[in-house]
C-alpha positions as CSV (number, residue, x, y, z in Angstrom):
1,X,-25.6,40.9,-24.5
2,X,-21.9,40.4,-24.6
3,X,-19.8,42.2,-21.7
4,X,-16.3,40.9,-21.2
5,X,-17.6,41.6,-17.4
6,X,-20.2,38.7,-18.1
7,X,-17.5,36.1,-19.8
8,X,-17.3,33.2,-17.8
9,X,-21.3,33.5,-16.3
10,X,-23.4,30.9,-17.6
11,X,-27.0,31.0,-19.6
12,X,-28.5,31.2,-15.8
13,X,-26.6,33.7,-14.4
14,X,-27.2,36.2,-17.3
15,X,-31.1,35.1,-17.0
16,X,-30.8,36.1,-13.4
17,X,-29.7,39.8,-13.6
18,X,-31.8,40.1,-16.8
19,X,-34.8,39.0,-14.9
20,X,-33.3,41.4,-11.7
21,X,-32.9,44.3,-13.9
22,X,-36.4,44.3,-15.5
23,X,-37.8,43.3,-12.0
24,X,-36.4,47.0,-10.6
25,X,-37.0,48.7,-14.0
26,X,-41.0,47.8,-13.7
27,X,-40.7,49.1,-9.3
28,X,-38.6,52.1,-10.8
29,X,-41.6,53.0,-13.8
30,X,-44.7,52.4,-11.2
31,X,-42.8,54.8,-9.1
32,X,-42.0,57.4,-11.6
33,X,-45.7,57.3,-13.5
34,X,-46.9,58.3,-9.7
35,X,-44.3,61.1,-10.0
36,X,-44.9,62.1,-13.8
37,X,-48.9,62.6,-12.8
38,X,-48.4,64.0,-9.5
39,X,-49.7,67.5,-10.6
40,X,-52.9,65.9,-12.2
41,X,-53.7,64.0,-9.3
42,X,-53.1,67.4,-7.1
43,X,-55.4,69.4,-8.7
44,X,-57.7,66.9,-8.8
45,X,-57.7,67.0,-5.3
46,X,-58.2,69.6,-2.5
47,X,-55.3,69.2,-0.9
48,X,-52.2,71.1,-1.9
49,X,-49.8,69.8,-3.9
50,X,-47.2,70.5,-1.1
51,X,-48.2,67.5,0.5
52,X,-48.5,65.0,-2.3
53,X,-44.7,65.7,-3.1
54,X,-43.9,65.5,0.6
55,X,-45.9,62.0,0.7
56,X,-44.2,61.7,-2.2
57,X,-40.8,61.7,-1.0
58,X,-41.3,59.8,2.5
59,X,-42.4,57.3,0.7
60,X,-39.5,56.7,-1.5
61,X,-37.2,57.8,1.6
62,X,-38.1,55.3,3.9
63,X,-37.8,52.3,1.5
64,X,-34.4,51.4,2.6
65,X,-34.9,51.4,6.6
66,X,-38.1,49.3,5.8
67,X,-36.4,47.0,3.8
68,X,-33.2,47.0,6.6
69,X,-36.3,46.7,9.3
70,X,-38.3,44.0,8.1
71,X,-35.4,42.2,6.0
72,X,-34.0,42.1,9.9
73,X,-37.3,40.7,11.1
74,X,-37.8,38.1,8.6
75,X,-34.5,36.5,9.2
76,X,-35.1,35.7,12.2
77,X,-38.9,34.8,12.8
78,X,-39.2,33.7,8.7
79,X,-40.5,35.6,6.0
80,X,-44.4,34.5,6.0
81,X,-45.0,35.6,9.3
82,X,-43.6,38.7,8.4
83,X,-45.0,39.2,5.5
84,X,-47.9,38.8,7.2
85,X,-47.9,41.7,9.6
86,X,-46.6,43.7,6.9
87,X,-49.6,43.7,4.9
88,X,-52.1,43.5,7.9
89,X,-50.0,46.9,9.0
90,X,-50.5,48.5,5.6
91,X,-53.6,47.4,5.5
92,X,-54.6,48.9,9.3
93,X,-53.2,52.3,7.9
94,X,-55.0,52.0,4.5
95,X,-57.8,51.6,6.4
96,X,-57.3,54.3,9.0
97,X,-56.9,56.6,6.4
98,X,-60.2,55.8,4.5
99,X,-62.0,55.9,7.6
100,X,-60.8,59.3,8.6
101,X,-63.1,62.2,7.9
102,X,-61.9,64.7,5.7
């Protein structure tokens, strides 16, 4: 892995944005098995697939202004209490949605 770009980085560095790239390339493949099944799991289901691809596409949409929102809110109250609501929010929605009859 030799790229005049990556000449004076030491052993660490290079471990670093080895370890960062494989770290998004296992987010990126979760994401795009969803994607690559996405007209199995429609079918499967009653709803249309309309709305699976819409889902779909929020989801990947909003990434960023969660990421920019809670990034925002971790650096200034700290990142466990954060953390924290996150997942108690997700899991309120996850929840919710169980819950709600179909």
């Amino acid at each position: 892995m030799a790229f005049s770009a990556m000449k004076g980085w030491t052993t660490q560095q290079k471990h670093v944005v080895a370890a960062s790239y494989l770290g998004w390339t296992l987010d990126a493949f979760d994401y795009f098995l969803l994607v690559l099944v996405l007209t199995d799991i429609a079918k499967d289901s009653t709803r249309p697939f309309r709305r699976f691809s819409w889902a779909t596409f929020f989801t990947l949409a909003m990434r960023p202004v969660g990421a920019y929102v809670f990034g925002r809110l971790a650096d200034r109250y700290g990142r466990r209490p954060v953390m924290m609501i996150d997942v108690a929010t997700y899991a309120a929605l996850a929840l919710r949605q169980r819950l709600r009859p179909t």
